[in-house]
C-alpha positions in Angstrom: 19.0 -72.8 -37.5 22.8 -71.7 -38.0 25.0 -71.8 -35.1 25.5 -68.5 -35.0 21.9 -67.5 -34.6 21.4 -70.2 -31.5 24.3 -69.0 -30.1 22.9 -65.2 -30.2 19.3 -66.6 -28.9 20.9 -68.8 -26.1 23.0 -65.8 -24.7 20.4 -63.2 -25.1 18.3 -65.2 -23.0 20.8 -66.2 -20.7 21.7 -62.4 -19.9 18.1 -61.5 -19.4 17.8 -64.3 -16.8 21.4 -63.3 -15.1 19.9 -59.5 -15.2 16.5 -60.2 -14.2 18.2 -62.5 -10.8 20.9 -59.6 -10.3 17.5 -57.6 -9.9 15.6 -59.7 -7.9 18.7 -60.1 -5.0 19.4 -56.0 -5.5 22.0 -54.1 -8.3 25.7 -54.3 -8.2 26.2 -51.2 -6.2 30.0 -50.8 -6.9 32.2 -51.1 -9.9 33.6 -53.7 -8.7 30.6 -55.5 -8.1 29.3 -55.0 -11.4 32.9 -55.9 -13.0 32.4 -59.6 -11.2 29.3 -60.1 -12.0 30.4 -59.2 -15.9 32.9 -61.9 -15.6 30.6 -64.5 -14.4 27.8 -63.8 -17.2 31.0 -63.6 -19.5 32.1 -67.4 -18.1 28.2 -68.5 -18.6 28.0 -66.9 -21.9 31.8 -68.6 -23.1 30.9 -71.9 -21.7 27.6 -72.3 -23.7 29.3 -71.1 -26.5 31.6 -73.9 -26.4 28.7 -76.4 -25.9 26.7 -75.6 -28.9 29.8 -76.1 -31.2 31.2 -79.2 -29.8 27.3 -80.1 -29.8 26.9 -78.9 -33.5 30.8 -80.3 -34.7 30.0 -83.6 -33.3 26.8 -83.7 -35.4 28.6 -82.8 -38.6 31.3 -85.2 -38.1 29.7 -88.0 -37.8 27.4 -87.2 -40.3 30.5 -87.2 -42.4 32.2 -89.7 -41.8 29.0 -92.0 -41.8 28.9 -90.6 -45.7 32.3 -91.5 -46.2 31.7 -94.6 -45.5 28.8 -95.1 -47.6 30.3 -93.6 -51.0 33.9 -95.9 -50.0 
């Protein structure tokens, strides 16, 4: 799988979890309720972004550089 498409998956299901908890404990009734709790899925949704590329670089680089040594 591309990065990309585990990125999308991971994110879709983490906003159906955040959505499906907001239910559970009762709907932002105000704007500004529903404004924080945007930010915070936001934050969840940035911070695995980051994850699964540092995750994914950090498998491509050392791939690399274990080639690199190989072919020198």
């Amino acid at each position: 799988m591309k990065t990309s498409q585990i990125f999308a998956i991971s994110a879709l299901a983490i906003s159906t979890m955040f959505f499906t908890v907001l239910s559970l404990f009762g709907l932002p009734e105000s704007v500004v309720e529903w404004f924080i709790s945007d930010v915070i899925l936001g934050t969840i949704i940035y911070i695995n972004y980051l994850v699964i590329t540092v995750a994914y670089n950090s498998k491509k680089n050392s791939l690399y550089s274990t080639e690199k040594k190989i072919v020198a």
